[in-house]
N, C-alpha and C positions, 0 to 999 in steps of 0.2 A: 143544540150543540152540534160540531161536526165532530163527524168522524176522520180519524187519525190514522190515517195509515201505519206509518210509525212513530214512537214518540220521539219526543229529542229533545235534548235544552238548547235553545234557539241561541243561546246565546256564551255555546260552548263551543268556542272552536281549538283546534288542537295549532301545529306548525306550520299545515296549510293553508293557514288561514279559512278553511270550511269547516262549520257546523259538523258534528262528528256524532254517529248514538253505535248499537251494538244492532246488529243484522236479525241478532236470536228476539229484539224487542218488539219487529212486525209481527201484522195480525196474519198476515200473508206472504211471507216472506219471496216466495216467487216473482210477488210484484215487483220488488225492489231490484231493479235492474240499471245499470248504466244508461242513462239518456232518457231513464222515466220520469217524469213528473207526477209526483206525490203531495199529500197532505204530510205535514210534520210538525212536532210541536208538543201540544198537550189541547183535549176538547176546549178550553178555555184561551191559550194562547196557540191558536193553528197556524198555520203560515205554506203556501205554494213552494216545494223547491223541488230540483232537480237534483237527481241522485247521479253525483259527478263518478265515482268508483268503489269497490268493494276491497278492500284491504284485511289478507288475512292474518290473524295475530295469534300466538299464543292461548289468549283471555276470549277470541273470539274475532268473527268479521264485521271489521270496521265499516260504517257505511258511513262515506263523505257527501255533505248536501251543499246547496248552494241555494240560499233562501232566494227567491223568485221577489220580482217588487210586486207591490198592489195586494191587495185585500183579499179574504177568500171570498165575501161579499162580491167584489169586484169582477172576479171570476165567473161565480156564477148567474152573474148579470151577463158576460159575455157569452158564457156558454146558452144563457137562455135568448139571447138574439141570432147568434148562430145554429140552432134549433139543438143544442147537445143535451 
């Protein structure tokens, strides 16, 4: 299984049109920064996106993603030809 950075329902988006979860759901929430590239999702349904901005609310900091294309397989087939 992978690891999730944060979770998400990939297939929740709000008025922006981007995938949306709450800030307080990261493992790490440090990580989750504007222009990072994360795992999101759930171990089972994972997905590459970028963490477009942090919006704070009432209920909590909104974090907006932006599902990346390609597989996390994918990925890590890239990162293992580029020695990452």
């Amino acid at each position: 299984m992978t690891h999730v950075d944060i979770p998400a329902d990939l297939n929740s988006e709000d008025e922006t049109g981007l995938v949306w979860t709450f800030l307080d759901e990261a493992d790490d929430p440090s990580i989750i920064t504007p222009g990072e590239v994360v795992v999101a999702g759930s171990p089972l349904t994972p997905a590459v996106c970028e963490v477009v901005d942090l919006v704070d609310k009432p209920a909590g900091t909104i974090v907006h993603l932006r599902v990346l294309p390609g597989t996390i397989e994918q990925y890590r087939r890239l990162l293992s030809r580029v020695g990452g």
